[in-house]
C-alpha positions as a Markdown table, in Angstrom:
| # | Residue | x | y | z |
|---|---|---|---|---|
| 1 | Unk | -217.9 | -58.0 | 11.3 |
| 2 | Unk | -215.9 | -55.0 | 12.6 |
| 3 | Unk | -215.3 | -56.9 | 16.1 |
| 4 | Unk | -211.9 | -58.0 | 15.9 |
| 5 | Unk | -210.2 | -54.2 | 14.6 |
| 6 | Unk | -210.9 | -52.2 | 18.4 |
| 7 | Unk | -208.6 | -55.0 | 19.8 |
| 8 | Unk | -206.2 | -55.0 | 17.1 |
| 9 | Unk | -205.5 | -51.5 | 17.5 |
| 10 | Unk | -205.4 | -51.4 | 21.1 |
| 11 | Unk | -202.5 | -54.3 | 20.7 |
| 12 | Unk | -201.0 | -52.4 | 18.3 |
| 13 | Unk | -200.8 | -49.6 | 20.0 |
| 14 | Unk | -199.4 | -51.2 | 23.0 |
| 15 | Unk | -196.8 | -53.5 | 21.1 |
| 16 | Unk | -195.9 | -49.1 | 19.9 |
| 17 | Unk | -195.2 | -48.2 | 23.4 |
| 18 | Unk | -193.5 | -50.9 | 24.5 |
| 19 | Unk | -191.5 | -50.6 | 21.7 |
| 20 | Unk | -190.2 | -46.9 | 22.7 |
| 21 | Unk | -189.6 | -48.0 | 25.8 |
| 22 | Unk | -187.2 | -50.8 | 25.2 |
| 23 | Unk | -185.4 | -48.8 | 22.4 |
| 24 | Unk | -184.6 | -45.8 | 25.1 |
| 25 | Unk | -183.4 | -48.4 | 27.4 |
| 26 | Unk | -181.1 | -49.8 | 24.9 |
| 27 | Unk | -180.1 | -46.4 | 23.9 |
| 28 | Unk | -179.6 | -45.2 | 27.4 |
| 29 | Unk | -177.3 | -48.7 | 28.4 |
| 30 | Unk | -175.1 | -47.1 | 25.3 |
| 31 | Unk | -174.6 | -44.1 | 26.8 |
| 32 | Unk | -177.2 | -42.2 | 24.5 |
| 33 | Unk | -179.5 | -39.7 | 26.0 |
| 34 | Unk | -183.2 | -39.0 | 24.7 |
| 35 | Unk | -181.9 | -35.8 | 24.4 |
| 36 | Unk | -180.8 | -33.5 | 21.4 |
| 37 | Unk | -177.3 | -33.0 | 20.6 |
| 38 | Unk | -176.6 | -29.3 | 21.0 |
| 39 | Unk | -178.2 | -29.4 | 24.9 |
| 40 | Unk | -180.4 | -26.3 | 24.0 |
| 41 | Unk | -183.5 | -26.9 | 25.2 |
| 42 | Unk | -183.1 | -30.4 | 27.3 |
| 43 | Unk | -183.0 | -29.4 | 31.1 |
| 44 | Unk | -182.6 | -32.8 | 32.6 |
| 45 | Unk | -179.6 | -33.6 | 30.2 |
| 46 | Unk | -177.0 | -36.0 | 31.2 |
| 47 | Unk | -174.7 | -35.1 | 28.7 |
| 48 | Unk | -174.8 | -31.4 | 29.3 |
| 49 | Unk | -173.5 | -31.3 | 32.7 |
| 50 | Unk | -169.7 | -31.1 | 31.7 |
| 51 | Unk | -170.5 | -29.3 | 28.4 |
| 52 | Unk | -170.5 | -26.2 | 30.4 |
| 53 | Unk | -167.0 | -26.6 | 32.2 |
| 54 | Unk | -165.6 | -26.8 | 28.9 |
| 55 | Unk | -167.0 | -24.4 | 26.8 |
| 56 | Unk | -165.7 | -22.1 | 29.7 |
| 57 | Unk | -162.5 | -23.2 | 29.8 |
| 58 | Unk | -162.2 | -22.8 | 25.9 |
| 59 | Unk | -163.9 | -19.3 | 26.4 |
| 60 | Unk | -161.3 | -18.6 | 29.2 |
| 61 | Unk | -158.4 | -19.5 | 26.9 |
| 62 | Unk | -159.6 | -17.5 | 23.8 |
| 63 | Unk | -160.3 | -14.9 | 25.8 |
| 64 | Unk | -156.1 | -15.4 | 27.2 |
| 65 | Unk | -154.7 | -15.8 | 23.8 |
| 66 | Unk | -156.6 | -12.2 | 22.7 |
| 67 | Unk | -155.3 | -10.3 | 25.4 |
| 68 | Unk | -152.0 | -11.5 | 25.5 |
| 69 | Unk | -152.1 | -10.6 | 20.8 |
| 70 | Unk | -153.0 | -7.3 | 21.8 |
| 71 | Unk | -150.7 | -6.0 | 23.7 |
């Protein structure tokens, strides 16, 4: 009676993982990473790499524009 269920879960679950698979490819074609947005704990993130540069150029000029108040 039960017979048809195991198979209808295990294409179910398929159909699932081929589902999150083609929707991080079509996110990654637009430039989306599976990553979070604030980079904090994603290692491998694409969108990271020049997040550093900037935040240190930023830093640099803050940094600039106080010493240059306080004297």
């Amino acid at each position: 009676m039960w017979s048809w269920l195991a198979p209808l879960i295990g294409i179910l679950c398929a159909l699932f993982v081929v589902g999150v698979i083609v929707w991080n490819r079509a996110r990654k074609k637009k430039g989306k990473s599976s990553c979070c947005n604030d980079c904090g704990g994603c290692p491998c993130c694409n969108s990271c790499k020049g997040r550093d540069a900037e935040l240190k150029k930023l830093e640099d000029v803050r940094n600039k524009n106080n010493n240059e108040s306080t004297l």
